[in-house]
N, C-alpha and C positions, 0 to 999 in steps of 0.2 A: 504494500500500500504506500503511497506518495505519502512524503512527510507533511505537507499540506495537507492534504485529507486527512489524515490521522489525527494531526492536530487541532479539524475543525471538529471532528469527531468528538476529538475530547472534552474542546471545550461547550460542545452541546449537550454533554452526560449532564444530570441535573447532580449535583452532588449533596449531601443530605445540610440542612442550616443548621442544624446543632453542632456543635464543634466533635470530629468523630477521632477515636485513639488512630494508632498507627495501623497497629494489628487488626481494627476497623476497615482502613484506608488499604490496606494489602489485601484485604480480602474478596475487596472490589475491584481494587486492581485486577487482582487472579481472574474472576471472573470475566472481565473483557479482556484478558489477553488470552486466555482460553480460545474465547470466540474466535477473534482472529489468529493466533498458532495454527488453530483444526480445520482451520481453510486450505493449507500450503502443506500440513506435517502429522505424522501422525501423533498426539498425546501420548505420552506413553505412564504419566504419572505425576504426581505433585510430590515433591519432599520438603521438608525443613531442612538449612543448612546446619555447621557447628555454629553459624552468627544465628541460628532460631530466624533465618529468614526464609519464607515460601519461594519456591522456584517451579517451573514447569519444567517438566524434560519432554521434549522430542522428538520425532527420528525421522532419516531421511532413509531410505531402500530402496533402489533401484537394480539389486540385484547384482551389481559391479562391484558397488560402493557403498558402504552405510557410516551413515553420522549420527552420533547422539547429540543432541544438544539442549542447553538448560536456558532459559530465562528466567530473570529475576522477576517479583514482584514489585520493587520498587519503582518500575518507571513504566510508561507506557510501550505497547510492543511495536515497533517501528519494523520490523521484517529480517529484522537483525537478531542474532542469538548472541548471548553473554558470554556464554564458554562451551567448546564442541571437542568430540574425538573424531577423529574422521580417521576409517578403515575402509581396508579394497578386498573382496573374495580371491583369495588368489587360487583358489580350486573349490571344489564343493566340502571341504572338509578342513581348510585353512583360511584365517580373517587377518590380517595384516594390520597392525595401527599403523597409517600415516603420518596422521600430526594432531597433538592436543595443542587447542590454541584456547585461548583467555587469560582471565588473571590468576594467579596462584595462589594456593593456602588459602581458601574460602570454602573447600570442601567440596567444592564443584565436579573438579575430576573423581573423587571417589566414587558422587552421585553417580554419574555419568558411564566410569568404568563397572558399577553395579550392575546396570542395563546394558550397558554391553555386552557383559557375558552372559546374562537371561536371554538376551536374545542370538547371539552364538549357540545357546543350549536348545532353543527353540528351532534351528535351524538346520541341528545336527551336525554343526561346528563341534571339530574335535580338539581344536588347537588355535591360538590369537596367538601369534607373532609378532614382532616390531624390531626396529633399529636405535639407536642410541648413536648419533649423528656429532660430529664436532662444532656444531651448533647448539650442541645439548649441553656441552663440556661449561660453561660460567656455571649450572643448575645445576651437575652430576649426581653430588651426592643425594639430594630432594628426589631426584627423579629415580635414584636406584631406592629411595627409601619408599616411594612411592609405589613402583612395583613390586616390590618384594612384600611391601606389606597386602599388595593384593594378589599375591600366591603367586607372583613370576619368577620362574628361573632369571637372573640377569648375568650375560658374560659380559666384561668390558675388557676391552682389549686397550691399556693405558697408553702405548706405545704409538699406536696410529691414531688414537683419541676417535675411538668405536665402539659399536656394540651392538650385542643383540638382545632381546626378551623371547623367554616363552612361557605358557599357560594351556595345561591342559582343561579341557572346558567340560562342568560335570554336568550331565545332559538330565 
């Protein structure tokens, strides 16, 4: 949706004249960004972060490629996602992670790599793979603390500044 429209959007929502809490205010949020996410993605769920804030998670499948992605409740949904995993099917039985992108340490990716493997387990995925890139190398230890605490093998090879992940997926 144009950011124009979105925004006449919003401002045409009537919003309540009593002064309403925050967790008031997020919960309405939720609700219209619902609406528009279920147009473009599929829903896959609502969590609370470690910050106790609402997010939506969504996905994209096209069979190739699949994304999870989370939106916050705090802002209006502009067509844009707040933090994603984006994976490739590299056969019918291996899922690849490409690239986690957003901000870190907000509990996002945990959300996110959750549903990742529910739906690898749903698919008959037996294995998520990934690389560990010298682009990764400023974040290393975050990111090996990151998968390992979500059951990944991780190899890093220090010498070429690389690596790999893997995770068997329980169906």
């Amino acid at each position: 949706m144009p950011v124009l429209e979105h925004l006449k959007k919003e401002a045409e929502y009537e919003w309540p004249q009593e002064s309403i809490s925050d967790s008031e205010y997020e919960l309405i949020r939720m609700q219209q960004n619902m609406k528009e996410i279920a147009k473009d993605h599929k829903v896959l769920g609502i969590e609370q972060t470690k910050e106790e804030k609402w997010v939506i998670v969504s996905q994209i499948d096209d069979g190739h490629t699949c994304q999870i992605m989370i939106h916050t409740c705090s802002t209006a949904y502009d067509g844009h996602w707040d933090f994603a995993i984006q994976a490739e099917y590299y056969n019918s039985y291996s899922l690849h992670i490409d690239d986690i992108k957003g901000e870190e340490n907000r509990g996002f990716g945990s959300i996110c790599m959750q549903y990742l493997k529910e739906h690898a387990g749903r698919q008959n995925i037996q294995q998520i793979t990934g690389d560990v890139a010298k682009r990764d190398w400023s974040h290393l230890d975050r990111l090996i603390y990151f998968y390992q605490k979500h059951h990944f093998k991780v190899d890093i090879d220090y010498t070429n500044q690389s690596g790999s992940i893997y995770s068997e997926v329980k169906n």
